[in-house]
C-alpha positions as CSV (number, residue, x, y, z in Angstrom):
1,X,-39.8,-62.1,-73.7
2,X,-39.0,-59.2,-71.2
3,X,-36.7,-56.8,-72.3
4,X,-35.5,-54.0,-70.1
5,X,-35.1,-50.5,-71.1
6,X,-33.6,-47.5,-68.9
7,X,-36.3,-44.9,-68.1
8,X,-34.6,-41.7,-69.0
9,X,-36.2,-39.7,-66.5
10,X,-36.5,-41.5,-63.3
11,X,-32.6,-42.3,-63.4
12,X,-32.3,-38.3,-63.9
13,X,-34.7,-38.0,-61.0
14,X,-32.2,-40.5,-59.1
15,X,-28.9,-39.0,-60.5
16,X,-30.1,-35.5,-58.8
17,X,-31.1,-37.7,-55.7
18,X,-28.2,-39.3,-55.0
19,X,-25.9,-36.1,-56.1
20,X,-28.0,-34.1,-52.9
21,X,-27.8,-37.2,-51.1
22,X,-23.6,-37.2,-51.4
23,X,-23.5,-33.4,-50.9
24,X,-22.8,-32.3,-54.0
25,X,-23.8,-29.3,-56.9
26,X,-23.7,-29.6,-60.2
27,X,-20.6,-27.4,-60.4
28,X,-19.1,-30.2,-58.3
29,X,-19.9,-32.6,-60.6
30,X,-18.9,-30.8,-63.4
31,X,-15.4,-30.2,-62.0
32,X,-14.8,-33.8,-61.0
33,X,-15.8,-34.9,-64.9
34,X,-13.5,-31.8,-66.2
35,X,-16.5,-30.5,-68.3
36,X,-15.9,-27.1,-69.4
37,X,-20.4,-26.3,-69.0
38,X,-22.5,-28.2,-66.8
39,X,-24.8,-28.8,-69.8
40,X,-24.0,-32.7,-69.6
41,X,-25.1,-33.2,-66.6
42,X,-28.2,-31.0,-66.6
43,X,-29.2,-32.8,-69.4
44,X,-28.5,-36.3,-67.2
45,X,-30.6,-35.0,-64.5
46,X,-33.5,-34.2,-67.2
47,X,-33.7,-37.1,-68.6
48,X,-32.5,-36.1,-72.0
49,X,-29.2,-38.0,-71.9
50,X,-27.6,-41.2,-70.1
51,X,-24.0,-41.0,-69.0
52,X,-21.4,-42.9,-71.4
53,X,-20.5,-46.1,-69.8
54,X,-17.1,-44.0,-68.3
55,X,-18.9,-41.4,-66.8
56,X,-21.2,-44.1,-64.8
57,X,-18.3,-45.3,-63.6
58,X,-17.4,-42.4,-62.2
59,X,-20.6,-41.7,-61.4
60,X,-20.6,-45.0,-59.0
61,X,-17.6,-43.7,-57.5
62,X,-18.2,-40.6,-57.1
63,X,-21.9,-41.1,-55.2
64,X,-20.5,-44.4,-53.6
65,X,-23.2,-46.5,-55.1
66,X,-23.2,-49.3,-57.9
67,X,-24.3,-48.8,-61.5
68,X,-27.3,-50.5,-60.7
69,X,-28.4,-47.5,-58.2
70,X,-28.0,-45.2,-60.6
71,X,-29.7,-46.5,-63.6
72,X,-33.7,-47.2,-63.6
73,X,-34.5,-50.1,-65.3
74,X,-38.3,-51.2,-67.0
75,X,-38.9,-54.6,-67.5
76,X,-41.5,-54.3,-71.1
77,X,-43.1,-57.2,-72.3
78,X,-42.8,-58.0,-76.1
């Protein structure tokens, strides 16, 4: 059976990506999302955290790409 997991740092590693790729700092980001501290998001682009299922929506909107561009997906074998 394959079950896929999300690699926590390359989807950080594509979140900053596709945020340079739209033009955008992390202050931008954090104003969009209404976050009083970019913390959130620092810790997206780290690795430490995944968005809530809300915030990649916005994410997908706000970089113009789908859910799927975003997230990094491994395939593991159990």
């Amino acid at each position: 059976m394959v079950i896929p997991t999300v690699n926590l740092a390359k989807t950080g590693a594509n979140i900053v990506r596709l945020r340079k790729q739209a033009g955008l700092t992390v202050r931008d980001m954090q104003k969009v999302f209404g976050f009083n501290s970019p913390q959130a998001i620092y810790k997206w682009q780290k690795g430490v955290a995944l968005p809530t299922v809300d915030n990649l929506i916005i994410l997908e909107v706000l970089l113009q790409v789908s859910i799927d561009e975003i997230l990094v997906v491994d395939h593991v074998v159990a």
